[in-house]
C-alpha positions in Angstrom: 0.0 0.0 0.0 1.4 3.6 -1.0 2.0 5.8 2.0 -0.4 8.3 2.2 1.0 12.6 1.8 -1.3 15.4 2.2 -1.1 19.0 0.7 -2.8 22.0 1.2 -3.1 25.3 -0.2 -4.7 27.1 -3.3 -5.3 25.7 -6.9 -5.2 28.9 -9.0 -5.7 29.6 -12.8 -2.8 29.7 -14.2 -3.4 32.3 -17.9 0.1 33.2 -19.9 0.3 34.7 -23.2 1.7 32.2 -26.0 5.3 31.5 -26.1 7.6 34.7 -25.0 4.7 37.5 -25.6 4.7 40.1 -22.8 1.2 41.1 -21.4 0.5 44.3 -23.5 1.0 42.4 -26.7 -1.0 39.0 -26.1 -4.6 38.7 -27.6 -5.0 35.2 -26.4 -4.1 33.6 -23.1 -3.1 29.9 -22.3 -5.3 28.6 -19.6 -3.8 25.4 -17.2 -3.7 25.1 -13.2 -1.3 25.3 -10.7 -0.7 26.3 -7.3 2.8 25.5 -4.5 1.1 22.7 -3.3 -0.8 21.3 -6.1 2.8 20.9 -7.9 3.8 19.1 -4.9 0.6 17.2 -4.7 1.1 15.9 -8.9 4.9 15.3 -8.0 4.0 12.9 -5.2 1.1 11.1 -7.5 3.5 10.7 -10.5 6.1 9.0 -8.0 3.5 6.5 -6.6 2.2 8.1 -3.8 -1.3 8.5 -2.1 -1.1 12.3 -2.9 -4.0 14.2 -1.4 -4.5 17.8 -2.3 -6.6 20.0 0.6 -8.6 23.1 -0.7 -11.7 24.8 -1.8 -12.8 25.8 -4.4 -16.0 27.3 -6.2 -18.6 24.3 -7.6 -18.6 25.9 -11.6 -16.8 24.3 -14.3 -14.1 26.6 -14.0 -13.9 24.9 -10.3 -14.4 21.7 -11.6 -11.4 21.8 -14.3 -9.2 22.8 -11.6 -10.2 19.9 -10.0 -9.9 17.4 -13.3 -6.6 18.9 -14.1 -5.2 16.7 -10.6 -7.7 14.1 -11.1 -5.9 13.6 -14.7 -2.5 13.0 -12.7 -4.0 10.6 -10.0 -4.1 13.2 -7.1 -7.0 12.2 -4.4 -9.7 15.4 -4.9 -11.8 13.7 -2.0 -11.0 16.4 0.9 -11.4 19.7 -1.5 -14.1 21.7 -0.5 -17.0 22.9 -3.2 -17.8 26.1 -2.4 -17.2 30.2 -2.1 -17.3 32.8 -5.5 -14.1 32.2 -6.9 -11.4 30.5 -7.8 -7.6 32.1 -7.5 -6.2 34.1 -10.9 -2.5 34.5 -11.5 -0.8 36.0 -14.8 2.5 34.6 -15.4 4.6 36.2 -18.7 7.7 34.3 -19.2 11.3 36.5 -19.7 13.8 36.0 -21.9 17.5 36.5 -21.8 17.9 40.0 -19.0 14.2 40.4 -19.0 12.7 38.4 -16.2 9.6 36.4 -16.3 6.6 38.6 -14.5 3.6 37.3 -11.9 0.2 39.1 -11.5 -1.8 37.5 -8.6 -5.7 37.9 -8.6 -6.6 35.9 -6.0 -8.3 38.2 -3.3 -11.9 36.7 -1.9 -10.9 33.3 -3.3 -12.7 30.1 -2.5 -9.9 29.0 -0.4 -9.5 32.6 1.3 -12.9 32.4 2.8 -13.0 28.9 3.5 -13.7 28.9 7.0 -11.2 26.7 9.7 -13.8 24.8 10.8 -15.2 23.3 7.6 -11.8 21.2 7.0 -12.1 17.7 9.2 -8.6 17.2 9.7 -8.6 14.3 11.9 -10.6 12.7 8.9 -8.1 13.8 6.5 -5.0 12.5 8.3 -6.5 9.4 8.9 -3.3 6.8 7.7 -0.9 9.6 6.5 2.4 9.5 6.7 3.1 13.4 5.7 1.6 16.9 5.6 3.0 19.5 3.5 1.9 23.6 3.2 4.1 26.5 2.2 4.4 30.0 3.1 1.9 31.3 0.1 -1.0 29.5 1.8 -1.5 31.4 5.1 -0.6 34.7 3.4 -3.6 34.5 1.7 -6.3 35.7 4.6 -6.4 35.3 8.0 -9.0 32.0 7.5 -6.6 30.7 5.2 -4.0 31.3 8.4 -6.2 29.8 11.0 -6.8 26.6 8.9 -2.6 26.3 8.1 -2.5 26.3 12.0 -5.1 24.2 12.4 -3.7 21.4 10.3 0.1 21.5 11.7 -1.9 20.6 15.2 -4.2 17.9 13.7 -1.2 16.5 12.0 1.2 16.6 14.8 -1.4 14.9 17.1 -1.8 12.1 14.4 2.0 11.9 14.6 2.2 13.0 11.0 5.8 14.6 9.4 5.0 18.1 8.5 7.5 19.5 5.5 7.0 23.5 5.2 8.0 25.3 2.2 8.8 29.1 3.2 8.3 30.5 -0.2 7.9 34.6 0.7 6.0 36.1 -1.9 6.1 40.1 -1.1 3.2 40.9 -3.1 0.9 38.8 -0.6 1.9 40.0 2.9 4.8 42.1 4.8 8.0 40.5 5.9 6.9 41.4 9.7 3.8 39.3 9.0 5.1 36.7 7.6 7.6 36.3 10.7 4.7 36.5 12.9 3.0 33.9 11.4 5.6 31.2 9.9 6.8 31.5 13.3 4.2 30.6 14.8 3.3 27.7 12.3 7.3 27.0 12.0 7.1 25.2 15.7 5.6 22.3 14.2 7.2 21.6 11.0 10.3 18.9 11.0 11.7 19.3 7.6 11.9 22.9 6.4 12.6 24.3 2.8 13.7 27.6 1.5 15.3 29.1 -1.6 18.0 31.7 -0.8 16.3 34.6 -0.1 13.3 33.1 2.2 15.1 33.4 5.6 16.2 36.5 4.9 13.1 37.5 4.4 11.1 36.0 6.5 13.4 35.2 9.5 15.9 38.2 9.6 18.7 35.2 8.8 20.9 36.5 6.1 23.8 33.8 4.4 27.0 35.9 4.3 28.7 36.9 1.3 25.6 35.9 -1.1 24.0 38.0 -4.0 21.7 36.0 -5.4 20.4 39.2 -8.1 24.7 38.8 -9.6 24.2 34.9 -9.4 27.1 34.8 -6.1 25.9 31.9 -3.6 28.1 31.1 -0.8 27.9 27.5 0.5 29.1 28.2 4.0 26.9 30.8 4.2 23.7 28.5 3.5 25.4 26.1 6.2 25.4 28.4 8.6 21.4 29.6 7.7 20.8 26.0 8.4 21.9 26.0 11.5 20.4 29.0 12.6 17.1 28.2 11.4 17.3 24.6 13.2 19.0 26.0 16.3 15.6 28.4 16.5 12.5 25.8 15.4 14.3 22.5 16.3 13.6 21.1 12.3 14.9 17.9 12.0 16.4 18.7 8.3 16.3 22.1 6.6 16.8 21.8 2.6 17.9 25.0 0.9 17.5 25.1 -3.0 20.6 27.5 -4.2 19.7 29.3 -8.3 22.8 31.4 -9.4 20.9 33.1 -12.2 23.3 34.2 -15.4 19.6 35.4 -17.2 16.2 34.3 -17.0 17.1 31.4 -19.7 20.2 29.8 -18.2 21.1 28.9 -14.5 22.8 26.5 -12.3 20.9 24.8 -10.1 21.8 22.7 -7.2 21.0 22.4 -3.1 22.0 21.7 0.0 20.4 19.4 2.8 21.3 19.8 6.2 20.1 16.9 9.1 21.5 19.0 12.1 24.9 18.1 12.4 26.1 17.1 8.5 25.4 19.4 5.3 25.1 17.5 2.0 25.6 19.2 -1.1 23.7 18.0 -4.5 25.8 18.1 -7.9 25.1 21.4 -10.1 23.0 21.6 -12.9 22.9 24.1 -16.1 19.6 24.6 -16.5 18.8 26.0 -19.8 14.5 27.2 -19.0 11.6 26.1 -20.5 9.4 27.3 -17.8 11.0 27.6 -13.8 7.2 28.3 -12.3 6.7 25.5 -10.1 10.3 25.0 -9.8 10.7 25.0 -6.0 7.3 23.0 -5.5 9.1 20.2 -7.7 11.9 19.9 -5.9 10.0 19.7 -2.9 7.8 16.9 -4.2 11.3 15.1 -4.9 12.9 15.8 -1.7 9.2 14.4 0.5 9.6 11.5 -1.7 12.9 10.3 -1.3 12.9 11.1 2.5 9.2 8.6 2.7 11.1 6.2 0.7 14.1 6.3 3.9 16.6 7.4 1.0 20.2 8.7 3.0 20.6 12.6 3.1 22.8 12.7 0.2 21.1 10.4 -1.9 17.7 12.4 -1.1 18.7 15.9 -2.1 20.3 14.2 -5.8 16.8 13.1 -6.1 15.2 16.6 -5.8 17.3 18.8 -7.3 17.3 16.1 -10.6 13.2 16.1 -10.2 13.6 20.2 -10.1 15.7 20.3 -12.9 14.0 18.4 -15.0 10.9 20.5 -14.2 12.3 23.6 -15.7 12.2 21.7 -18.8 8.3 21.4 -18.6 5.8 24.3 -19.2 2.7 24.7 -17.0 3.4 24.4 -13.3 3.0 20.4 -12.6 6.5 18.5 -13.1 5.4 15.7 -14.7 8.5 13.3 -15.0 8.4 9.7 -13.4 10.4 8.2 -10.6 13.0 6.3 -13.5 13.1 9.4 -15.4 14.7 11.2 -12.2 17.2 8.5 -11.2 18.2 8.0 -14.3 19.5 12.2 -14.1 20.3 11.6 -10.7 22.4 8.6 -11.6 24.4 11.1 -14.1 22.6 11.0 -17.4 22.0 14.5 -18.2 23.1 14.5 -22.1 19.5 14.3 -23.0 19.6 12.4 -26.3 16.9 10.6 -27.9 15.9 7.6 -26.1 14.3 5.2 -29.1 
């Protein structure tokens, strides 16, 4: 029997003008879904797992694609609520060479926004889970949304259920002393924590020396010692930090580091030459969740992601849909990409 992973947070519409169009010139949009922990959700299902994605959303068709587009990918859709006005809007237009790719959120008074605590039966939801995943988007979204994060990371600690948080600060949804306050307070119950280079800076005040991640510069012993800070404050049990050097918004090297609490294991680098990076971070999570359930060792684990992740920037839309074999075998060290017939 598959062990058992629950997500939650918002499935949005994802609409992006055709190829490398910018937003003024576009007449026609492409419509697909995605949302942090939906990507994380469609990882986990393509790699075997019980993936269960938490939400709401409204009971329309629009409501109802979101729900089929997971459905297509073998995600569970039991535990989503049907309800509220609307479903979450964001606008992604990607950038090419210097000009960066661009993200317009409409998402305010969204189904999952005013979804109230109470409606979500947790311990019904954690019943035989293994795993309980959120990110730092979901409780910025309204003070429900907040409540119902919290909620959760109790449920699932009392159902002795591993809780994986993804920081993820986005600025355009809350204030860096809110998100503090609040991933603080929901950061005493996660055990495996994940941030990019810039999230505990952001969000915790923790800054990696000699790092500037808008000239590409990342310093490895200055993500060590982030680690440790972060663990010495929470008590996580690992704390995985994904680690972009960005030469444009086509080409970077990608690569991460994992650190247990005493050891920090570094992944191999990847040139990544972008199809489409959106759901970048959630894919690498999904890899990392994965080979942790599967008891993989620290350094074998964080090959795993950072392969899944790379291969995702490969993909367009927001799931990473690559298979388990498809990511050992990059793992293993075939990257050349040539035809397989």
């Amino acid at each position: 029997m598959s062990k058992k992973v629950v997500t939650y947070g918002e499935l949005m519409l994802r609409l992006a003008p055709p190829g490398y169009y910018r937003y003024v010139q576009a007449e026609s949009f492409l419509a697909t879904f995605g949302g942090a922990e939906a990507n994380v959700a469609v990882s986990l299902a393509n790699y075997g797992f019980d993936a269960a994605f938490v939400s709401s959303l409204p009971k329309h068709e629009i409501g109802q694609s979101a729900v089929n587009s997971l459905r297509k990918y073998g995600v569970n859709t039991s535990y989503i609520l049907r309800g509220g006005d609307r479903i979450g809007v964001y606008y992604v237009e990607k950038g090419a060479s210097q000009r960066p790719s661009k993200v317009i959120y409409d998402r305010a008074g969204s189904s999952v926004c005013t979804a109230k605590p109470e409606e979500y039966d947790w311990e019904k939801i954690f019943d035989g889970a293994q795993w309980f995943h959120f990110t730092g988007i979901t409780p910025a979204l309204s003070e429900n949304a907040a409540a119902s994060c919290l909620e959760a990371c109790k449920a699932a600690k009392k159902a002795g259920v591993k809780i994986s948080c993804d920081l993820n600060y986005r600025n355009k949804l809350w204030t860096r002393e809110k998100a503090g306050e609040v991933m603080g307070e929901l950061c005493k119950y996660v055990d495996v924590c994940i941030a990019n280079e810039e999230d505990a800076a952001d969000v915790f005040g923790i800054h990696a020396a000699n790092t500037d991640v808008t000239a590409g510069e990342v310093n490895r012993e200055g993500y060590k010692d982030v680690a440790k800070q972060l663990t010495d404050r929470f008590g996580f049990e690992k704390v995985a930090i994904t680690l972009r050097e960005s030469v444009s918004a086509n080409d970077n090297f990608w690569s991460a580091m994992l650190y247990d609490g005493g050891e920090c294991y570094f992944s191999k680098k990847y040139a990544v030459h972008i199809v489409d990076r959106v759901g970048g971070g959630d894919s690498f999570g999904g890899g990392l969740i994965a080979a942790l359930l599967n008891e993989k060792g620290p350094q074998e684990a964080i090959e795993f992601a950072v392969a899944a992740s790379c291969l995702k920037h490969s993909i367009e839309g927001d799931y990473n849909v690559v298979t388990e074999e498809e990511v050992i075998k990059l793992a293993g060290g075939d990257g050349s990409g040539r035809v397989q017939r």
